[in-house]
N, C-alpha and C positions, 0 to 999 in steps of 0.2 A: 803738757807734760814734757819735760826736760831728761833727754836718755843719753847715753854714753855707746857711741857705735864702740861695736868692735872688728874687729878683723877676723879672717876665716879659723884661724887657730884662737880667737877667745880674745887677744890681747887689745883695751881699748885704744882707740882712734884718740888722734889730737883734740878732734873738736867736737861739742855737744853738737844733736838736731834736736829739732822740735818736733813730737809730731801732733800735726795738728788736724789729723783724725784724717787726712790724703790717703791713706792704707790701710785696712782693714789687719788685725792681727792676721799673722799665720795662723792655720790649721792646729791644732795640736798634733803633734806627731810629725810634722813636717821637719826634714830635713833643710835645716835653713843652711848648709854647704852641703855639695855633695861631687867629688869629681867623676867624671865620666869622662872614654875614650873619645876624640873626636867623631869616630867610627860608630858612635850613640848620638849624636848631637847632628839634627836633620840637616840633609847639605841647604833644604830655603832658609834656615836659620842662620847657618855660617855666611849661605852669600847675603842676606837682608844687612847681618853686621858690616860684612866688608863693605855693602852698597851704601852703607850709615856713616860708616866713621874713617874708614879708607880705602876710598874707590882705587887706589893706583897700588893697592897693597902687592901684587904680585908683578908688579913692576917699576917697585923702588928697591934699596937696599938698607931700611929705615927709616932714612929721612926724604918726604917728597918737597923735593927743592920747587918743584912748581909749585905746590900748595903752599909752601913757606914765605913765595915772592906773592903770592896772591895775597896771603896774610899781611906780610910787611907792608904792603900799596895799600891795604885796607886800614890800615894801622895810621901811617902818614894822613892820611884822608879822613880820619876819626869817626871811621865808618865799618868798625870790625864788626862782624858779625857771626865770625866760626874760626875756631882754630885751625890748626895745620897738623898738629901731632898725630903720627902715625900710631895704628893696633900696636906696631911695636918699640915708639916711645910711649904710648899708656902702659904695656906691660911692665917695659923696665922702670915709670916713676912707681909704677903700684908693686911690683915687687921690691923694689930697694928703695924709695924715698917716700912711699905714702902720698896725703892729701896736701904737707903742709908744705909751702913754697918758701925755698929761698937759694938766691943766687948760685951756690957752688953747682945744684941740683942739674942746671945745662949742661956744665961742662961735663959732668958727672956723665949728663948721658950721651953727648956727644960721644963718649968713651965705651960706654957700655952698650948701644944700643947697634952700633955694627959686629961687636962680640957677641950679642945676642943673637943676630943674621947668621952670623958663620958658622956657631956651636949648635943651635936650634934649628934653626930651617922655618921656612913657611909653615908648614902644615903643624910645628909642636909649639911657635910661637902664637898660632891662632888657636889652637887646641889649651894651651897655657891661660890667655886671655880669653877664654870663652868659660874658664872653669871660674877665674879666679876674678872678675871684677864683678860689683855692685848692679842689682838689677832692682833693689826696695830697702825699705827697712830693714839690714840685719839680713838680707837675702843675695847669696854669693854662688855664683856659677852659674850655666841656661836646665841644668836640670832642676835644681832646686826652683830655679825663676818658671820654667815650664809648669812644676807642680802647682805652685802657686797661685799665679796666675790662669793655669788653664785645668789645672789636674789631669796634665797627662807627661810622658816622660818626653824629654828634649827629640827622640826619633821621630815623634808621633805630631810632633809641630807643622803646619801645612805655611804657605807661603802669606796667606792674610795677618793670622797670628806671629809669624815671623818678623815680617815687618813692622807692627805692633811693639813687638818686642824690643825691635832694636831702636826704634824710639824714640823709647825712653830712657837709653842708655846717656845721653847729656846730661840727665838729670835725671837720676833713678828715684832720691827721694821726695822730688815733686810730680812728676809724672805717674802717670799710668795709663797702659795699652789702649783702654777703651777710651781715652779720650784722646787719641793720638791720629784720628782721621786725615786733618791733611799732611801729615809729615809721614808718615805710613804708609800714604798715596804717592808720595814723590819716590821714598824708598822703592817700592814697587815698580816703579816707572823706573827708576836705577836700575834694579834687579833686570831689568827685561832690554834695557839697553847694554847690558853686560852680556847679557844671553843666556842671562839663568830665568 
């Protein structure tokens, strides 16, 4: 079956998915958006993410030049195997350019994504991107993703399930938490080298 994502307001997405039955429908009744304060949203959860997708997040200013030069060597070497883009270049392409790629869309955030540092801050730039990106089918923010997944709300997230969660954030429409064992193990082992 062939579906038309849409985004947290309704409006469809560029490109179709398939689902090819990876996902269980929601619940009925379920809140497939829902934003919540960070202040709702359990800190093993927040730090599982940071330990996911950007370990040096509170020690760049958007862009991690070290992950960038790790990326490019990887690149030269045609042995890439993980991006470089920071929580807050995914927030700035997902709120102002979406999924679809093309070239202006760097520079673009070369521009926007230290205005996002300066006007936002850490803590509403993670709170921003913790509401608003994809964790399944049609399923947007970690409250909605908590119910979901665990049927409990984002506070009530313990550190196994956190890690779990964040995942499957590379790939929220093929993944899912319970089959996420060794990358949920390394997460963990991040978390705990961070000193959460």
């Amino acid at each position: 079956m062939v579906a038309c994502r849409a985004d947290p307001s309704g409006h469809p997405v560029d490109r179709p998915t398939v689902n090819r039955g990876a996902h269980p429908a929601p619940p009925a009744g379920l809140d497939r958006y829902k934003f919540i304060p960070l202040s709702q949203i359990s800190p093993d959860l927040q730090h599982a993410v940071i330990a996911a997708e950007d370990a040096r997040f509170y020690q760049h200013h958007g862009f991690d030049w070290h992950e960038i030069q790790i990326a490019a060597e990887d690149d030269l070497e045609g042995d890439r195997t993980r991006g470089a883009s920071t929580i807050t270049q995914q927030l700035v392409k997902n709120l102002f350019f979406g999924t679809g790629r093309f070239v202006l869309r760097k520079g673009a955030e070369f521009t926007l994504v230290p205005l996002a540092e300066f006007v936002l801050g850490k803590r509403r730039i993670l709170e921003i991107y913790l509401n608003v990106i994809e964790w399944g089918p049609g399923i947007y923010g970690a409250e909605s993703a908590c119910r979901y997944y665990y049927g409990t709300a984002a506070r009530n997230i313990g550190r196994e399930q956190a890690a779990r969660l964040a995942a499957i954030l590379p790939a929220p429409l093929k993944r899912r938490p319970e089959r996420m064992n060794n990358y949920s193990a390394r997460i963990l082992g991040r978390m705990s080298q961070m000193g959460w």
